[in-house]
C-alpha positions in Angstrom: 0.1 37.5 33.8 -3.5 36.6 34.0 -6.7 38.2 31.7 -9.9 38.9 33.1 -12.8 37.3 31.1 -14.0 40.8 30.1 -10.4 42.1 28.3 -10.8 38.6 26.3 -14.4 39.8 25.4 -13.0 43.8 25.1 -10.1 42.0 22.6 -12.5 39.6 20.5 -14.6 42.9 19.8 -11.5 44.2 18.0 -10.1 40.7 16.8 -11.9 37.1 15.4 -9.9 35.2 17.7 -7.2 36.1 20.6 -3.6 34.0 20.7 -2.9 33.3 24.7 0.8 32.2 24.8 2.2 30.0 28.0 5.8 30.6 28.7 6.3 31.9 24.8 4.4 28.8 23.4 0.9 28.7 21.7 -1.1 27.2 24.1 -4.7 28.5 23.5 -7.3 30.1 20.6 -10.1 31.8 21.7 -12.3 32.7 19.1 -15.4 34.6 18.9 -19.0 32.8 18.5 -19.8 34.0 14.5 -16.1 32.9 13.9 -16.5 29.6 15.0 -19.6 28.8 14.2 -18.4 29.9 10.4 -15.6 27.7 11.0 -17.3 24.6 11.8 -19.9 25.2 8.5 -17.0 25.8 6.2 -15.9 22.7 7.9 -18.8 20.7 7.3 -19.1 22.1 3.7 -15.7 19.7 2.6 -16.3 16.7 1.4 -15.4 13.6 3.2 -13.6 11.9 0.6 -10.8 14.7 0.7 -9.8 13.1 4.7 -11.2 9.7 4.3 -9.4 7.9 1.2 -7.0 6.4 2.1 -3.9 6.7 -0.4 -2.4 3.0 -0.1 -5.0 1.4 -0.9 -5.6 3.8 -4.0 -2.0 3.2 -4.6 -2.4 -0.7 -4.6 -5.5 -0.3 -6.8 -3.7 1.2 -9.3 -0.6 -1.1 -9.0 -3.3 -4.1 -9.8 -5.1 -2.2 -12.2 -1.2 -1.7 -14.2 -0.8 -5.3 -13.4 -3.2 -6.3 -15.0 -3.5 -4.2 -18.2 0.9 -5.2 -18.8 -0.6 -9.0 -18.2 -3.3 -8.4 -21.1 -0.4 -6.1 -23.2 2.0 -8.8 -22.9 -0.5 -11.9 -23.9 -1.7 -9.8 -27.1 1.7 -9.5 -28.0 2.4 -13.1 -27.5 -1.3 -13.3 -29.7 0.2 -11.3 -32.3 3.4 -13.1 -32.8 1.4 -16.6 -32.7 -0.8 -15.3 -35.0 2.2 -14.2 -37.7 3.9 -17.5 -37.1 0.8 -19.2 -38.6 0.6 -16.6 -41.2 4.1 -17.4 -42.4 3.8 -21.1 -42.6 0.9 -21.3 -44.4 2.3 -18.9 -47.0 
C-alpha cells in the first residue's frame, strides 16, 4: 500500500506526526514542521553533561577519591594509637 504525499499532509493536519509501518515493523516517523522544529529546541535546551559524562570514569574518581580518604583514616588511626603509646610510657 502506498500514500500519496498529500494524505501524509491531510494526516499531519489531524496528527503531530504519522507512523508508516513496513511489513508490520516501525520503519518511518513523519512529523510535521512546528513539531520538529519544537523537538530539536527542547533538544538543544538539555544540557550536555546529562549525555557526555562518562560514568566510569566518575566511577573510578570516586573509587580514588575513597582510596584515598581510607589511606588518610587508616594513618590517623595508626597516629592516634602512636600517639597513646607515648602517652602511656611517659606516665
Amino acid at each position: 500500500m502506498s500514500i500519496e504525499i498529500n494524505e501524509l499532509k491531510q494526516m499531519l493536519r489531524h496528527s503531530a506526526a504519522v507512523l508508516i509501518l513496513d511489513n508490520g515493523e516501525p520503519s518511518f516517523v513523519v512529523l510535521d514542521y512546528a513539531t520538529y522544529k519544537r523537538m530539536l529546541q527542547e533538544n538543544d535546551a538539555t544540557p550536555a553533561y546529562n549525555s557526555a559524562v562518562p560514568t566510569k570514569s566518575v566511577q573510578s574518581g570516586e573509587s580514588e577519591l575513597l582510596e584515598r580518604i581510607n589511606k588518610d583514616i587508616l594513618a590517623l588511626k595508626e597516629q592516634i594509637e602512636e600517639e597513646e603509646k607515648n602517652l602511656g610510657l611517659q606516665e
